[in-house]
Backbone as JSON, one array per atom type, in Angstrom:
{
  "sequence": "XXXXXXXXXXXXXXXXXXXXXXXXXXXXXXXXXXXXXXXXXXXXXXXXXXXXXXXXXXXXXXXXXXXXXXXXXXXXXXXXXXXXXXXXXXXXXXXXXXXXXXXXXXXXXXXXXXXXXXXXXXXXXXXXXXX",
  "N": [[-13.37, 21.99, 34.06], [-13.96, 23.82, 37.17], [-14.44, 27.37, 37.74], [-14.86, 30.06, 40.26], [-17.35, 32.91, 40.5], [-18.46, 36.29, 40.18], [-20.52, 37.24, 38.84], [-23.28, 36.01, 36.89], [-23.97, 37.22, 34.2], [-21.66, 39.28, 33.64], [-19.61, 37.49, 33.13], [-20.08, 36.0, 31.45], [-20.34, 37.59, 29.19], [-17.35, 38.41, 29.19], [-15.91, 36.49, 28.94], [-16.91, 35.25, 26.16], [-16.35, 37.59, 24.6], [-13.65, 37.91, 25.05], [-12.43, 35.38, 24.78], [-13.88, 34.29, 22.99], [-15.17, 32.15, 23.58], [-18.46, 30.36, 23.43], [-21.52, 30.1, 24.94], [-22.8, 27.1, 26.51], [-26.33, 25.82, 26.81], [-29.53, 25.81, 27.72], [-30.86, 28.85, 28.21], [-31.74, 30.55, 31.28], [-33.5, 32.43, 33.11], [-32.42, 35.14, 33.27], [-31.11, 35.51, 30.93], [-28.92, 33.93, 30.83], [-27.22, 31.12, 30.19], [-28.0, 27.5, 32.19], [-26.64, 25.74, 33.69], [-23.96, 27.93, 33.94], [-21.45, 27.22, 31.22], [-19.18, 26.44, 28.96], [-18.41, 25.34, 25.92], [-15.12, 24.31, 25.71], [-12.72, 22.69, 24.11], [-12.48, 19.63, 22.77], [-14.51, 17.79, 24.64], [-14.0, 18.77, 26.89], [-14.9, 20.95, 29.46], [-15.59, 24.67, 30.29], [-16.68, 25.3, 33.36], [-18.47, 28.39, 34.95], [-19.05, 29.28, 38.32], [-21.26, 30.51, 40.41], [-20.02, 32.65, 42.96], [-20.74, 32.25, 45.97], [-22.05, 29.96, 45.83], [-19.86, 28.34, 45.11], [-18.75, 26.89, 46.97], [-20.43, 24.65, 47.9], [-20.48, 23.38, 46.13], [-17.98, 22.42, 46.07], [-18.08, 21.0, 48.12], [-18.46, 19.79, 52.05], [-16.08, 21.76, 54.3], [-14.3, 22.66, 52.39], [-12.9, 25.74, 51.42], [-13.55, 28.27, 49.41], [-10.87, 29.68, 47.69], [-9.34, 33.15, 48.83], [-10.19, 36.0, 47.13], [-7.65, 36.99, 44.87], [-5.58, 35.28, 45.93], [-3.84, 32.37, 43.88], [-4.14, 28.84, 42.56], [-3.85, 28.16, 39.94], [-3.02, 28.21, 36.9], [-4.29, 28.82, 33.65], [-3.97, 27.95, 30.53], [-4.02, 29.45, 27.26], [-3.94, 28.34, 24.19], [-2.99, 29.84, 21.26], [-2.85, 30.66, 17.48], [-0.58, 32.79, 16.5], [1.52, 35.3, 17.12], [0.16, 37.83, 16.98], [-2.37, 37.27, 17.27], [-2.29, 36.71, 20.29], [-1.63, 38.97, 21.45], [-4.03, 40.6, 20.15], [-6.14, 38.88, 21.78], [-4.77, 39.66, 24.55], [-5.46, 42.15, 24.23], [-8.42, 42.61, 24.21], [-9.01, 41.93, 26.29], [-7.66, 43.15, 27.84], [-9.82, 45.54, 26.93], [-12.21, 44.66, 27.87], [-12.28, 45.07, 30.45], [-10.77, 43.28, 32.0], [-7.61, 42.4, 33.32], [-4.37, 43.38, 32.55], [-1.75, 41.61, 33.04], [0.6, 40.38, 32.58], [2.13, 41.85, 29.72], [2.12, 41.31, 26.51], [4.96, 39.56, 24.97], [7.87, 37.93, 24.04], [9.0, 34.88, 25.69], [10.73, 32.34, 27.14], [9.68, 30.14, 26.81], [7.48, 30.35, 24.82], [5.63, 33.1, 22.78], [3.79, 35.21, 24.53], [1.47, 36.53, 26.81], [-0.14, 37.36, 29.48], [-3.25, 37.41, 31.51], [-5.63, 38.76, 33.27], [-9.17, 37.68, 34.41], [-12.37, 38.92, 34.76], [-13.07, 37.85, 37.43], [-10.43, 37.79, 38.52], [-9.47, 35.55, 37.98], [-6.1, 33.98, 36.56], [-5.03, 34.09, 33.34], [-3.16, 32.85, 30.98], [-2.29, 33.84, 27.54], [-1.08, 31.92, 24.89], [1.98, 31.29, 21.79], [3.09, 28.43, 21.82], [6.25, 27.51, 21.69], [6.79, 25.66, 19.23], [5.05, 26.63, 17.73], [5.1, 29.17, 17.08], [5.27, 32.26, 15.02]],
  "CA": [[-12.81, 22.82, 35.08], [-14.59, 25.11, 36.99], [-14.34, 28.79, 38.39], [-15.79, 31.01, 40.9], [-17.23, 34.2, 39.77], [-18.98, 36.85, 41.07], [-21.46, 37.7, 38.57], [-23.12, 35.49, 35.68], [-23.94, 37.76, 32.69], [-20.51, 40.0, 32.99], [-18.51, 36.94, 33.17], [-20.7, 35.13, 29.97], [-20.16, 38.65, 28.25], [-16.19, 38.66, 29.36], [-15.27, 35.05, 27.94], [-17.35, 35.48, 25.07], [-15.89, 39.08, 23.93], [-12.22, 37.95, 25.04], [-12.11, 34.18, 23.87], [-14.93, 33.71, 21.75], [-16.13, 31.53, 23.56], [-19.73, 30.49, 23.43], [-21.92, 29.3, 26.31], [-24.01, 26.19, 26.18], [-27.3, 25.11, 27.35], [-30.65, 26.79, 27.79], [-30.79, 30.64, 29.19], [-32.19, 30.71, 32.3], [-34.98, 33.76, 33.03], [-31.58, 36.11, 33.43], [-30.35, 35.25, 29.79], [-27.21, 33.08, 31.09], [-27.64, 29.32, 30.72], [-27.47, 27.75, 34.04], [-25.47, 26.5, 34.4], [-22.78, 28.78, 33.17], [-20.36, 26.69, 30.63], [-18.49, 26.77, 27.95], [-17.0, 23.92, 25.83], [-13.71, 25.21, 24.85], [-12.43, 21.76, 23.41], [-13.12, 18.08, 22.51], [-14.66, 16.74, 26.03], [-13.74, 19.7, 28.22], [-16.09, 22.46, 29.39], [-15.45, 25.95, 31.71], [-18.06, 26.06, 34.13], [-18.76, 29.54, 36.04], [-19.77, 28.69, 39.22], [-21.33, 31.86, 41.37], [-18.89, 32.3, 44.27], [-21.49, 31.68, 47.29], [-22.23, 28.5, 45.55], [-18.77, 27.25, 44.86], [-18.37, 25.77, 48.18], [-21.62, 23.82, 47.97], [-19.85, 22.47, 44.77], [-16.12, 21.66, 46.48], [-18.46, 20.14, 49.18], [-18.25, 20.76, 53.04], [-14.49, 21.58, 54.7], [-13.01, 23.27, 51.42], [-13.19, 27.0, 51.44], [-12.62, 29.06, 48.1], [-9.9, 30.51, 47.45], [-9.76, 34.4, 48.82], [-9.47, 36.48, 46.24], [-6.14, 37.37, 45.26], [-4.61, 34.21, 45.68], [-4.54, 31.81, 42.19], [-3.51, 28.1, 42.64], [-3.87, 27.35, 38.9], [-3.0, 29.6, 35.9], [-4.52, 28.46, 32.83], [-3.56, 28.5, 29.09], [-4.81, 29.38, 25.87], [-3.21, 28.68, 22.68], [-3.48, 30.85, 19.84], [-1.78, 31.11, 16.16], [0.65, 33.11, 16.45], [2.35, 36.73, 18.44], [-0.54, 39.33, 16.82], [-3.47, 36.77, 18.02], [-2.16, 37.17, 21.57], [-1.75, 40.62, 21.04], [-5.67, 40.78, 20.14], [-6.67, 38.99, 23.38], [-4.74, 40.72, 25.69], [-6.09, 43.95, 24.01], [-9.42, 42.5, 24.03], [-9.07, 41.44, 27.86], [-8.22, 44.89, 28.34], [-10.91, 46.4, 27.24], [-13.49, 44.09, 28.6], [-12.84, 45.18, 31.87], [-9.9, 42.63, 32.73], [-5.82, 42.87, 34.05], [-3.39, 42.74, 31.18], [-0.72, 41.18, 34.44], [2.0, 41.01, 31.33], [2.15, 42.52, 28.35], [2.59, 40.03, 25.39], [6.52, 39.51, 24.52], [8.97, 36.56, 23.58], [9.77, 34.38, 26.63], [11.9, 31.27, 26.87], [8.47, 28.44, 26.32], [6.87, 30.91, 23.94], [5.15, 34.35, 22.95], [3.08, 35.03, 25.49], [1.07, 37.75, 27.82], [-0.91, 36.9, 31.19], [-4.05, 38.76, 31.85], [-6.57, 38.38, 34.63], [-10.96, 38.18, 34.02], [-13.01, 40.33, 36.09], [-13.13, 37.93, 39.05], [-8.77, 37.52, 38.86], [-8.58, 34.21, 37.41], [-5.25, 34.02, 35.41], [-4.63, 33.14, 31.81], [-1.71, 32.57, 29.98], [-2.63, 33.44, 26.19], [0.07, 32.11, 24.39], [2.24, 30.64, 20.93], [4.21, 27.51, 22.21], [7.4, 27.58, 20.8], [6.64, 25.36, 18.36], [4.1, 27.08, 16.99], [5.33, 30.79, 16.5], [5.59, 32.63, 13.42]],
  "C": [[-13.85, 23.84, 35.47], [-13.94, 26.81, 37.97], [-15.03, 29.56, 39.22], [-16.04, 32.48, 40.64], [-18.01, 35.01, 40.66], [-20.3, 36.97, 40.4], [-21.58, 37.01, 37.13], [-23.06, 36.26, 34.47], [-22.67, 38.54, 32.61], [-19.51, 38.92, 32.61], [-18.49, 36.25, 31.65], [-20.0, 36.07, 29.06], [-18.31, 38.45, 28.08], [-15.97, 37.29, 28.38], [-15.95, 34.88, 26.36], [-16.34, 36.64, 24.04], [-14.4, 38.44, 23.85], [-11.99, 36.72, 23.98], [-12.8, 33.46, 23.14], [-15.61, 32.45, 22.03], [-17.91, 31.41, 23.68], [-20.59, 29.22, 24.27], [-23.16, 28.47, 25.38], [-24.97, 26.01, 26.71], [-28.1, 26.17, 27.26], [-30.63, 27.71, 28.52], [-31.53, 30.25, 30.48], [-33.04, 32.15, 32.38], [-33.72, 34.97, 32.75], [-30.74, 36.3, 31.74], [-29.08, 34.31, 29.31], [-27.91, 31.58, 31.06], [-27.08, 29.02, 32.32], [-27.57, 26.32, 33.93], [-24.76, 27.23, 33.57], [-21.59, 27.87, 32.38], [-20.86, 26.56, 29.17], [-17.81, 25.63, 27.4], [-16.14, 24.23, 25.0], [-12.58, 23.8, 24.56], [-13.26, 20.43, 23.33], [-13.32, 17.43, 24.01], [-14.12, 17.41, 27.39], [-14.39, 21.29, 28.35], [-15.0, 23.8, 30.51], [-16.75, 25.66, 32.47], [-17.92, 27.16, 34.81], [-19.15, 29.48, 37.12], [-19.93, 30.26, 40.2], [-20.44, 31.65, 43.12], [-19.64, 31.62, 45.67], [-22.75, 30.38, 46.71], [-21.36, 27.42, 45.18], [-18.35, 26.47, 45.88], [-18.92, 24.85, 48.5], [-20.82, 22.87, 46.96], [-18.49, 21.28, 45.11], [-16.88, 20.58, 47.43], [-17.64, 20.29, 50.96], [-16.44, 20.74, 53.63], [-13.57, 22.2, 53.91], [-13.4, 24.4, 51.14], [-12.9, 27.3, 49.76], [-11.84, 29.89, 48.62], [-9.58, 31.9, 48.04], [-9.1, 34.82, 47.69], [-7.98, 37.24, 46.17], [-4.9, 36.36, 45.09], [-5.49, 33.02, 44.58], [-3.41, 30.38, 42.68], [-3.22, 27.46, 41.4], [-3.31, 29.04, 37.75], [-3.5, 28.59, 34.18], [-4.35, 29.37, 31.25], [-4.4, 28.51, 28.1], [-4.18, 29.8, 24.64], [-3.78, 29.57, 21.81], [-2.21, 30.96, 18.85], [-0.75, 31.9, 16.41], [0.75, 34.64, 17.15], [1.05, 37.41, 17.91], [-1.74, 38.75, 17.18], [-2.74, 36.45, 19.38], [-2.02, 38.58, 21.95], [-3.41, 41.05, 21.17], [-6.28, 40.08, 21.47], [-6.57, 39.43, 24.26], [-5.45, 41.98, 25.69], [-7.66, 43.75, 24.22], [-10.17, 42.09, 25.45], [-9.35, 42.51, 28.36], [-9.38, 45.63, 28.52], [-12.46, 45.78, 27.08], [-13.25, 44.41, 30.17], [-11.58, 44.18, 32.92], [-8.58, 43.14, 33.09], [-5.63, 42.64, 33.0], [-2.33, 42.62, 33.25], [0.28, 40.98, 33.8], [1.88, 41.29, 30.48], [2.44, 41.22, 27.8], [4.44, 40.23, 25.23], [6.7, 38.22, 24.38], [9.43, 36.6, 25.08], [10.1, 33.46, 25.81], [10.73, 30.26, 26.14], [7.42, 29.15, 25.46], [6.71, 32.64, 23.71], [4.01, 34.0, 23.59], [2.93, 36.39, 26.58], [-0.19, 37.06, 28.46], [-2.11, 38.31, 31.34], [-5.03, 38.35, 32.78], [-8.51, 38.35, 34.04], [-11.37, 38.91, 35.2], [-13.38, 39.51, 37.11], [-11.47, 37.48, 39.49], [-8.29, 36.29, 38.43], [-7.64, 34.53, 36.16], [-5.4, 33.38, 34.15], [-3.72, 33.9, 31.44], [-2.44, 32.65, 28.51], [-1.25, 33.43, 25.58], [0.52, 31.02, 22.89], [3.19, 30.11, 21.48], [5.07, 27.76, 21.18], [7.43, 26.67, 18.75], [5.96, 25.72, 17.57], [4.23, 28.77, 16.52], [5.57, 31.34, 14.97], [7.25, 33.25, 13.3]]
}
């Protein structure tokens, strides 16, 4: 999957600090591999894609997104209510939205927070998995 961002090293720093993740490939002169990704499971990466190059990427006729509007919201499991707790808090104070507080809904515990260019995530314990 990828994303449009605005800026590589805050965004490397943001997903790093929040979800631990850790970027692959060789740095580029700026310190950021380049490309910008992340492999956050078995056979599926993030890429970062700088915004006035994501349209080169979609290819010609498909605009991005304006900011603001989100056609996807993506999830991220975690153990249990006090590790969603620690990301949102850790979203926070990297610079991102907390957009809900953590609490008990109906399909899990779970709080919504934004990265510093607005893409959503869902960090959350599916039901089945709560403590």
């Amino acid at each position: 999957m990828s994303l449009p961002i605005a800026d590589r090293g805050r965004a490397m720093a943001f997903y790093r600090e929040v979800f631990g993740f850790v970027a692959v490939g060789e740095p580029a002169e700026d310190g950021v591999p380049e490309p910008l990704q992340f492999e956050i499971g078995e056979g599926t990466r993030l890429m970062l894609v700088p915004a006035g190059g994501f349209g080169w990427v979609l290819g010609e006729g498909r605009a991005v997104a304006a900011p603001g509007s989100h056609e996807v919201l993506l999830s991220f499991a975690v153990g249990g209510p006090g590790a969603v707790d620690e990301v949102i808090e850790r979203a926070r104070r990297a610079g991102g939205e907390v957009v809900t507080e953590p609490g008990q809904r109906p399909w899990g515990y779970a709080g919504v927070c934004a990265d510093l260019d607005g893409h959503l995530w869902q960090v959350i314990v599916p039901m089945a998995e709560e403590e």
